[in-house]
C-alpha positions as CSV (number, residue, x, y, z in Angstrom):
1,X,-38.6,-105.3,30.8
2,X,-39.4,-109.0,29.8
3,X,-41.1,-109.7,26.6
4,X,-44.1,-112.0,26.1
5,X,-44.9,-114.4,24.0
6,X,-48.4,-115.7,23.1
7,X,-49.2,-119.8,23.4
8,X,-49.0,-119.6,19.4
9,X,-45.8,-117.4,19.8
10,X,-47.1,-114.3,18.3
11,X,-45.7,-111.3,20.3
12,X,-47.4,-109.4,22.9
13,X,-47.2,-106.6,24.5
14,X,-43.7,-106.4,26.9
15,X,-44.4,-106.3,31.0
16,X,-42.7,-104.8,33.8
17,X,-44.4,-106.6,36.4
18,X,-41.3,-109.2,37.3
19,X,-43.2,-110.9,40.4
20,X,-46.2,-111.7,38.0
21,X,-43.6,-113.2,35.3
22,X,-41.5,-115.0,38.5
23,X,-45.3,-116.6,39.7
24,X,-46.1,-117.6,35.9
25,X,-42.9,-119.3,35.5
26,X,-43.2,-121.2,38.7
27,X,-46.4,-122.1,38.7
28,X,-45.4,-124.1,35.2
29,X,-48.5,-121.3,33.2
30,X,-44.6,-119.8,31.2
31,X,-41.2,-120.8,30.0
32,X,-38.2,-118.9,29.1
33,X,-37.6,-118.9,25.8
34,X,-34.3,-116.6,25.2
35,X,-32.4,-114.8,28.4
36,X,-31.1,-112.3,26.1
37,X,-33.5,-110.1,25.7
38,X,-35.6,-111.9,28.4
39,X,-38.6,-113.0,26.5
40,X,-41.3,-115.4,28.0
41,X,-44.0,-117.9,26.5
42,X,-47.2,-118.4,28.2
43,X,-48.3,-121.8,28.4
44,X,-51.8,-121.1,28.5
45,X,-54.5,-119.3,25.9
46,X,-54.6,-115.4,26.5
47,X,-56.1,-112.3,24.5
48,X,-54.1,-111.2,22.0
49,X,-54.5,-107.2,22.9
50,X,-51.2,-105.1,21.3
51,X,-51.0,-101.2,21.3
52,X,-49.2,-100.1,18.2
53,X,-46.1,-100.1,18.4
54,X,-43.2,-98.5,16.4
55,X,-39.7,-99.5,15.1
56,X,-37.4,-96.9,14.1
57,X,-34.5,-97.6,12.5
58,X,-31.4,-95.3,11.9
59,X,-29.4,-97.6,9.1
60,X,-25.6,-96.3,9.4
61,X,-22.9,-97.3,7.7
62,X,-20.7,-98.8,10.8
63,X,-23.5,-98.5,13.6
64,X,-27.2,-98.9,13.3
65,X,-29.7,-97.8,16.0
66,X,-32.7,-99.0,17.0
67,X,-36.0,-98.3,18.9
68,X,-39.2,-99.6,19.6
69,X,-42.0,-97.4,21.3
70,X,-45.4,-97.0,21.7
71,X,-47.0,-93.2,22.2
72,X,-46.2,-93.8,26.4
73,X,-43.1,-95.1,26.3
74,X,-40.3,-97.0,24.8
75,X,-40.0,-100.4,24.9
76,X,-36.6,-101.6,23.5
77,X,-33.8,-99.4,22.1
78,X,-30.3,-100.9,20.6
79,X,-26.8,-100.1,19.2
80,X,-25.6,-102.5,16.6
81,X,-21.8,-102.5,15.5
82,X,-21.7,-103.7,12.2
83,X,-18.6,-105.6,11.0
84,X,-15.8,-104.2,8.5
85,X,-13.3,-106.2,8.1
86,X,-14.7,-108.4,5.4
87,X,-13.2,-107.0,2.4
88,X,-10.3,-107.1,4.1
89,X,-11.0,-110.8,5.3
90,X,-11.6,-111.1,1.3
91,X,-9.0,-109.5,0.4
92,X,-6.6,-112.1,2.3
93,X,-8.7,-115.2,1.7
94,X,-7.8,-114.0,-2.3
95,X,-4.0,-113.7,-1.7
96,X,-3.6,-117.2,-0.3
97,X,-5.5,-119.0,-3.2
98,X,-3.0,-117.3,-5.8
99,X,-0.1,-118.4,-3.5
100,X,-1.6,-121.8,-3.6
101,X,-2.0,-122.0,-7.0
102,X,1.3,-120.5,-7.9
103,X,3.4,-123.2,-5.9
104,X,1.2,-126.1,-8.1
105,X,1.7,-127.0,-11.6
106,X,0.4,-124.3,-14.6
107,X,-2.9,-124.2,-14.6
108,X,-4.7,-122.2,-17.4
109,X,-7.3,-119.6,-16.1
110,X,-10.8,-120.5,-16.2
111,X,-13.6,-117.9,-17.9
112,X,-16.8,-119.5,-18.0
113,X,-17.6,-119.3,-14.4
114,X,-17.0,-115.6,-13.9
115,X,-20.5,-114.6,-14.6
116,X,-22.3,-113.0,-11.3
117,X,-25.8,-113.7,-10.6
118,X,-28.4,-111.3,-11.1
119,X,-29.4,-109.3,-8.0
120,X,-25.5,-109.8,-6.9
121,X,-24.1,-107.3,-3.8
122,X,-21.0,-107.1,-2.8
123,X,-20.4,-108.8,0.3
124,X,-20.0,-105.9,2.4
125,X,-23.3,-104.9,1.4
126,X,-24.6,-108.1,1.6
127,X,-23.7,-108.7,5.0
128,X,-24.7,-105.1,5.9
129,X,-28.3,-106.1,4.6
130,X,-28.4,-108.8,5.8
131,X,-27.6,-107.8,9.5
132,X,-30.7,-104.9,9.4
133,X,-32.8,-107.7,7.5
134,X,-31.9,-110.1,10.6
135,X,-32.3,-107.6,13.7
136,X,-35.5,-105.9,12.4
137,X,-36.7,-109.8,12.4
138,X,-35.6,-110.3,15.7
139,X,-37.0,-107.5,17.6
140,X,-40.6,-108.0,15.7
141,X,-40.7,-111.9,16.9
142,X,-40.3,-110.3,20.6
143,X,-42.6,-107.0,19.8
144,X,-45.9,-106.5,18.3
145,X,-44.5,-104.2,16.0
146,X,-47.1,-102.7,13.3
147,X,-45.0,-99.8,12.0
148,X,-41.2,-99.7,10.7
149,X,-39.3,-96.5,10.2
150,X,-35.9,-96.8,8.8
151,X,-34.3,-93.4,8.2
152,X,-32.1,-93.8,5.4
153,X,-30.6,-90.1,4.5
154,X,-27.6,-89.4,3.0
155,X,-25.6,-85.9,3.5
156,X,-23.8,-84.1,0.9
157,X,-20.7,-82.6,3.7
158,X,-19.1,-80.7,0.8
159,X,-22.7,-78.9,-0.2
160,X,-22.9,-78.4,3.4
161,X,-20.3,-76.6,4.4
162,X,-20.1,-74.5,0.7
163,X,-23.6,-73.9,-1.0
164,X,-21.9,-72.9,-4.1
165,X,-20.0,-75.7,-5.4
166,X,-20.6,-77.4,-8.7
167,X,-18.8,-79.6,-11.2
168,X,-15.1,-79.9,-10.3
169,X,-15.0,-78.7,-7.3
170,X,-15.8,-81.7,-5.6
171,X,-13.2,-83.8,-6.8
172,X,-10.5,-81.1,-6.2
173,X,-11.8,-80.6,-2.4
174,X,-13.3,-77.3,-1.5
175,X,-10.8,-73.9,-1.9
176,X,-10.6,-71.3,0.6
């Protein structure tokens, strides 16, 4: 599949038709713009026709999947591994600023610039946001996406397994 780009870089529709992309690109009418995915921008003016075409998104906690198609067929489809080892990352990063400070002089702890911004996420959460927020952007600058589906559900395993349970119950784990 290569991906197409219009002469004012809109996104067109993706084309499996490799010996028309290899003439563009050698008769100087394209250029490659990224290898990965293999995306192409024509050099000359073209209609801008586009089938609709459909992201969904399945936004998991360590892996988030992805899949553009139209009602024929689908046109990309991704596994992203998100990271996890920032809080531990944090957690380090904090443990060496104390040991710094505690081998220089007494210094007496500062208050007044502990106040968190409004809007503030964690930055687990904030890199996990901002890792959809950056491949959703990505695969609509290479796809004339016009609808996004992000499946967001959240399961209740305990409720699952035991219809019945209420109230403390969940804390204590379920009882057989």
């Amino acid at each position: 599949m290569v991906y197409v780009l219009s002469h004012t870089g809109s996104a067109l529709m993706p084309t499996q038709r490799h010996g028309k992309v290899r003439r563009l690109l050698r008769d100087g009418r394209a250029h490659v713009v990224t290898r990965t995915p293999f995306t192409i921008r024509l050099d000359y003016e073209s209609t801008e026709f586009t089938q609709p075409v459909t992201l969904g998104v399945d936004a998991g906690s360590t892996h988030v999947g992805l899949s553009a198609t139209t009602d024929a067929k689908e046109l990309y489809s991704a596994e992203v591994t998100l990271r996890t080892d920032i809080v531990k990352l944090l957690s380090q990063r904090r443990e060496a600023r104390r040991t710094r400070r505690s081998r220089l002089r007494y210094r007496a702890p500062r208050f007044n610039n502990r106040r968190r911004r409004d809007g503030w996420l964690a930055p687990s959460v904030e890199n996990r946001v901002q890792t959809h927020l950056r491949i959703i952007g990505k695969i609509r600058s290479i796809l004339p996406v016009t609808r996004t589906v992000i499946e967001a559900a959240q399961f209740d395993q305990q409720l699952l397994r035991n219809t019945d349970i209420f109230g403390e119950q969940y804390q204590q784990g379920e009882q057989m």
